[in-house]
C-alpha positions as CSV (number, residue, x, y, z in Angstrom):
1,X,74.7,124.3,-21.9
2,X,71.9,121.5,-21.9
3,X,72.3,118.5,-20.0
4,X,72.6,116.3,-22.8
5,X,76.2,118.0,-23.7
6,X,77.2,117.3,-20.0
7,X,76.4,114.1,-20.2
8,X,78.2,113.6,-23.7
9,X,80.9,115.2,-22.1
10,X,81.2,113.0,-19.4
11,X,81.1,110.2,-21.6
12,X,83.9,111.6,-23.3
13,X,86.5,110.8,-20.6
14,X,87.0,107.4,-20.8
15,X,90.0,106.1,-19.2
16,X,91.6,102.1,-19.3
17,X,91.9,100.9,-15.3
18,X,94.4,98.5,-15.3
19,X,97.5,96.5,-12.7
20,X,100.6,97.3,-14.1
21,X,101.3,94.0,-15.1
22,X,98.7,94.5,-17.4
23,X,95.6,92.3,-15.2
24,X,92.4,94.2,-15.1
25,X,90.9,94.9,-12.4
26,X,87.2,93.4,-11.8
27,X,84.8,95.7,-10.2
28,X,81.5,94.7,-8.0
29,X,78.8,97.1,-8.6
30,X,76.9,97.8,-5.0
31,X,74.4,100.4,-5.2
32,X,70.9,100.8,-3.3
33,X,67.8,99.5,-5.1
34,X,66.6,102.7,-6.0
35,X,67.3,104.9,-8.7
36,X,66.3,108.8,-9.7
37,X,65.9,110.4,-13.7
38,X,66.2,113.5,-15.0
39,X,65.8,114.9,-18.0
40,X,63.0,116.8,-20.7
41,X,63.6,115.5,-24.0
42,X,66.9,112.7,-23.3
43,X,66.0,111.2,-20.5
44,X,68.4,109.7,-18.0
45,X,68.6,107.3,-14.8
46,X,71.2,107.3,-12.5
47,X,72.4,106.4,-9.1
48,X,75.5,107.6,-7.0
49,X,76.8,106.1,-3.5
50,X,79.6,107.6,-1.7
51,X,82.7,106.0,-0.1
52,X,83.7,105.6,-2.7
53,X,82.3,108.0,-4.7
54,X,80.5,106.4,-7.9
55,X,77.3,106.7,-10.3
56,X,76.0,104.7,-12.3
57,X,74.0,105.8,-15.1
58,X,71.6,105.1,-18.8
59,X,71.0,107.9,-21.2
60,X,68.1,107.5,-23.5
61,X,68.4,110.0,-26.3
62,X,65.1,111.5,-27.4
63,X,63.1,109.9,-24.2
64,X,60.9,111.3,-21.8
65,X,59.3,110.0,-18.5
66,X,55.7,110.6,-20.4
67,X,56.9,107.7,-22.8
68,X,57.2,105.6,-20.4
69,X,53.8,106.5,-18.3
70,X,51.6,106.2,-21.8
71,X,50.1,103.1,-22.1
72,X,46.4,101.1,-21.9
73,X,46.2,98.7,-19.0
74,X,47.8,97.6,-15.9
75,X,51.0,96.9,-17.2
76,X,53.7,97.4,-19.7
77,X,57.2,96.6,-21.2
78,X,59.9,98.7,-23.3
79,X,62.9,98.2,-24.8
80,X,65.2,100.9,-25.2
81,X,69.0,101.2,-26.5
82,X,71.1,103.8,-24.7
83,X,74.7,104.4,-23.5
84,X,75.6,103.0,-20.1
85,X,78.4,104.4,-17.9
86,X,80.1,103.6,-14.6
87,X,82.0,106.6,-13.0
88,X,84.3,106.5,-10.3
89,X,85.3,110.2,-8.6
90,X,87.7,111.6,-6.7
91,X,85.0,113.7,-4.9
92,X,84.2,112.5,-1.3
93,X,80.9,113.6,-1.8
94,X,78.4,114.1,-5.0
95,X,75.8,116.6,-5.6
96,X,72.2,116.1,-5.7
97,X,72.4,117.4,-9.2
98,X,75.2,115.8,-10.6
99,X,72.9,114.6,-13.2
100,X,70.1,116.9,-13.6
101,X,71.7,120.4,-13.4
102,X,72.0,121.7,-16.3
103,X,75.4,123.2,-16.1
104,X,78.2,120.2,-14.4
105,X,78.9,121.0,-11.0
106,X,82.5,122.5,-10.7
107,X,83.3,120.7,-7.9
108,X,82.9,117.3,-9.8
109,X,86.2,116.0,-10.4
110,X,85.6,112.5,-12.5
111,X,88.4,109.4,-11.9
112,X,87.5,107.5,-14.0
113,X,84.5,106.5,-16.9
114,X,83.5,103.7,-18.4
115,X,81.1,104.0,-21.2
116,X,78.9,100.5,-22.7
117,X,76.0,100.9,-25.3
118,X,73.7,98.7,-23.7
119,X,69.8,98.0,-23.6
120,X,67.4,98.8,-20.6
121,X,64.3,96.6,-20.3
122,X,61.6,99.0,-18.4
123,X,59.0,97.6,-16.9
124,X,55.8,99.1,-15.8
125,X,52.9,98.6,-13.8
126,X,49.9,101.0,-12.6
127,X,48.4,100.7,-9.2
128,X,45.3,102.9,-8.5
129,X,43.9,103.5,-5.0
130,X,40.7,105.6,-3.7
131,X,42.9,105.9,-0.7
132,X,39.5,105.5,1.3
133,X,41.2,104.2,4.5
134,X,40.5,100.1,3.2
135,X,42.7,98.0,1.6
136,X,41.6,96.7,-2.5
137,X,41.6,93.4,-1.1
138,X,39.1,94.1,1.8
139,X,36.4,95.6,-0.9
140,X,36.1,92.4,-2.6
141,X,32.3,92.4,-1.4
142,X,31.2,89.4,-2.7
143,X,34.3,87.7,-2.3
144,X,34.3,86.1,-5.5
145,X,38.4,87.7,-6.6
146,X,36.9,90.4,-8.7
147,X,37.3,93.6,-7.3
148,X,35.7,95.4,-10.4
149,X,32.2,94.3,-10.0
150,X,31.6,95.3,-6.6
151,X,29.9,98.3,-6.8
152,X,27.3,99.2,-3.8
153,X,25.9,102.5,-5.3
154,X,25.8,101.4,-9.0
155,X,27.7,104.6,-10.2
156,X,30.2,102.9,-12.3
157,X,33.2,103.1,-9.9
158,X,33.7,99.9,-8.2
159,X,34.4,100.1,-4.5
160,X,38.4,99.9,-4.3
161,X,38.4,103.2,-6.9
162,X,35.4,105.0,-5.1
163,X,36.0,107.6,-2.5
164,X,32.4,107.3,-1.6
165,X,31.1,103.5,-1.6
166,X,27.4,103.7,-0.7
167,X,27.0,107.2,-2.6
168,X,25.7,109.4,0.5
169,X,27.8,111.8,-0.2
170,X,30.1,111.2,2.8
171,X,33.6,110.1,2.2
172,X,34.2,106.4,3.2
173,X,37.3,107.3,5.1
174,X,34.8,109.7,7.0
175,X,32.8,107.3,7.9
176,X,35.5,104.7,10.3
177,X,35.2,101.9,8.0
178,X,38.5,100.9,10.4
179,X,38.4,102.8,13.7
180,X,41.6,101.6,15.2
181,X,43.4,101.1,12.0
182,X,44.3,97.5,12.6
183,X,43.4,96.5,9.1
184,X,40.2,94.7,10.1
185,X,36.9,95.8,9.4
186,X,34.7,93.9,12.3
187,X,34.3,96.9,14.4
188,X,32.9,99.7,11.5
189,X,31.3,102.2,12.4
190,X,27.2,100.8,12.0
191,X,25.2,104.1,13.7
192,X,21.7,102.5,13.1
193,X,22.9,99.2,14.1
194,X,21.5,97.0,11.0
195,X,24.6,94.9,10.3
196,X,25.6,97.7,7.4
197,X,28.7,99.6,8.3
198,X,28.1,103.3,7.4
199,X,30.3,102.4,4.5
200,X,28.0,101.1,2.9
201,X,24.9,101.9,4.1
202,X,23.0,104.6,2.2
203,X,20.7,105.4,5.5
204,X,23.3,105.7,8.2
205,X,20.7,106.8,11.0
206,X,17.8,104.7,9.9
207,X,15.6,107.6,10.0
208,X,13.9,106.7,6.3
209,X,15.9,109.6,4.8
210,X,19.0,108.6,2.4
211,X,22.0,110.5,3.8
212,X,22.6,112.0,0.9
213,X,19.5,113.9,0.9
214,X,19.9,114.6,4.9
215,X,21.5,118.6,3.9
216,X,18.9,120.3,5.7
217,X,21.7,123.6,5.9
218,X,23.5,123.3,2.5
219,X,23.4,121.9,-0.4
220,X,27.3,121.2,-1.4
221,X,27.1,117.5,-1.6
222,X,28.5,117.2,1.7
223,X,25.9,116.3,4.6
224,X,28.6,116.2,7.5
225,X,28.4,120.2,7.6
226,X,24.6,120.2,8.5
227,X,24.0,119.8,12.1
228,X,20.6,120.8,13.6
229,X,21.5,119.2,17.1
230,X,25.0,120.1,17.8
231,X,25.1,117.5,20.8
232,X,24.6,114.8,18.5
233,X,26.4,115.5,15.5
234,X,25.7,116.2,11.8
235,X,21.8,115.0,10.8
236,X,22.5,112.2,9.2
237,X,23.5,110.7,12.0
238,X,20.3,111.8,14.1
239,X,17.4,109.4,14.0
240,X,15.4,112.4,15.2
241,X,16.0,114.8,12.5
242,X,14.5,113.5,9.0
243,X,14.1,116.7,6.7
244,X,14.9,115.8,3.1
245,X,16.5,117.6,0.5
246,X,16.6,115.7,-2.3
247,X,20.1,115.5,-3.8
248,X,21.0,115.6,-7.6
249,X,24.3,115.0,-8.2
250,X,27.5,113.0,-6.3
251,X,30.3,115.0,-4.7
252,X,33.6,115.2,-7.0
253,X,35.9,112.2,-7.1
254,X,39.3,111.0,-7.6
255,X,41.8,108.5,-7.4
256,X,45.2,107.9,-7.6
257,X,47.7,106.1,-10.0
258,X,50.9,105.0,-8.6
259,X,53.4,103.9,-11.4
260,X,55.7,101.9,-10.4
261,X,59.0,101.4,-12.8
262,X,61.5,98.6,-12.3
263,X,64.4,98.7,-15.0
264,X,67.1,96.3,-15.9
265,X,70.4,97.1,-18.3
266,X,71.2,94.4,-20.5
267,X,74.4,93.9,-22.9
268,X,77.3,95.4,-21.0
269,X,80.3,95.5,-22.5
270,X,82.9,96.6,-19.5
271,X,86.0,94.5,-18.9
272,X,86.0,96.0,-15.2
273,X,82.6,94.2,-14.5
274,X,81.6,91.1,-13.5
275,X,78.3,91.2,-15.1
276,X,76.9,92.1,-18.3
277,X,73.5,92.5,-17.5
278,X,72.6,94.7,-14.4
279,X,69.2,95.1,-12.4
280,X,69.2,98.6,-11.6
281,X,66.4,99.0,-9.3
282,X,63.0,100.7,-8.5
283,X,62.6,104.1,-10.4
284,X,61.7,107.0,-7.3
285,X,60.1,109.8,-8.9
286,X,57.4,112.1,-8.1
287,X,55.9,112.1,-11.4
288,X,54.8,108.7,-10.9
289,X,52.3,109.7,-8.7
290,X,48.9,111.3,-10.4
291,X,45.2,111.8,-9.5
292,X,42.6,110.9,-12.5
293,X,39.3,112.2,-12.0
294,X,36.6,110.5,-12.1
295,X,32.4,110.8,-13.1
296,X,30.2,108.6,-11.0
297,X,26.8,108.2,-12.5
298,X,23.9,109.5,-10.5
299,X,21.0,107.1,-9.6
């Protein structure tokens, strides 16, 4: 049985809530700001609370999460018709699956469910982070708003999407761009003590050797695993050790894309409700989190 016919099912039981004297009764929805989905091919968000037990939910018929994730840019909108329902149980607790299992959950027992076609108006915008250990805004080098044309190595990834800002083939976030994680960048690390934070300096130990070519052991496009002087550290970082191997090629990179999916139902049609248009939250989902690889150019 597919999840689609449980839902359909569901939808089927649709009962009149009424006072005896024939008022209806007007219902205050109160749910957290968050929602889930589930679904391959019809897609579905939902949300449940308990005490008392309730969901609310939007099914999109022919509708995946990828349809929503696919688009050029920073941002974008979609429109999309569905059925909307608000379900009241008798349960005094719900499942984590009550919508994504793909047989219903026996011990469901539905109250009552009220079913509006309605429209949800999803909204999307893409963050992307080198998760580097410096926040975007503080790799605005030349402080001019534009963080897309700082670049300090010239390999076409600008400093907020580049796990390795000076291209030394040490990882920024190895190199204590924040020491004390306070969010302020004053007290860098600067080993050679020129006024350029190891960050961004391509020459941390000012020995006239570029640390990327300081790999005196390996050659793995990682310098921090050659140490000649264990007592001081990796070479790189010893003024007194200058043998050069000439690098090639940057180390691999990556960064991550955080999607983040607001949605809001429009065009209820429930005489229980107050409302007829509903904001129904922040969309919490793992698969709005993906790394893109990326190619820096060599120079």
């Amino acid at each position: 049985m597919k999840k689609s016919f449980f839902i359909a099912t569901l939808a089927s039981l649709l009962f009149s809530w009424s006072c005896n004297d024939g008022d209806i009764i007007t219902v205050e929805i109160d749910f957290d700001d968050t929602f889930k989905a589930c679904g391959e091919t019809d897609l579905v968000f939902y949300k449940t609370k308990e005490e008392p037990a309730e969901s609310l939910s939007f099914l999109m018929t022919k509708f995946k999460i990828s349809d929503i994730l696919n688009f050029e840019g920073d941002e974008n909108s979609i429109t999309k018709t569905g059925v909307f329902n608000y379900r009241t149980y008798n349960n005094s607790s719900l499942p984590n699956d009550l919508f994504c299992s793909d047989i219903p959950p026996s011990e469901v027992i539905i109250n009552q469910d009220y079913e509006s076609n309605s429209t949800a108006i999803i909204n999307v915008s893409l963050g992307k982070d080198d998760n580097d250990g410096i926040p975007a805004a503080l790799e605005d080098i030349n402080g001019n708003g534009n963080l897309d044309d700082d670049d300090t190595d010239n390999d076409g990834i600008p400093n907020y999407l580049d796990i390795d800002d000076d291209g030394d083939n040490v990882l920024t976030k190895d190199e204590k761009p924040d020491p004390d994680g306070d969010g302020f960048l004053s007290d860098a690390q600067d080993t050679d003590d020129d006024g350029t934070p190891d960050y961004l300096d391509n020459d941390d130990d000012g020995d006239g050797v570029l640390t990327r070519d300081e790999e005196t052991d390996t050659t793995d496009q990682n310098p921090r695993n050659d140490v000649s002087d264990s007592a001081i550290g990796p070479d790189f970082l010893n003024k007194d050790i200058a043998i050069e191997v000439t690098a090639t090629t940057y180390r691999a990179h990556s960064v991550v894309l955080d999607y983040l999916v607001t949605v809001k139902i429009t065009g209820i049609s429930l005489e229980i409700l107050s409302q007829d248009e509903l904001d129904f939250g922040i969309l919490e989902d793992s698969r709005l989190t993906k790394t893109e690889k990326l190619n820096p150019v060599f120079n």
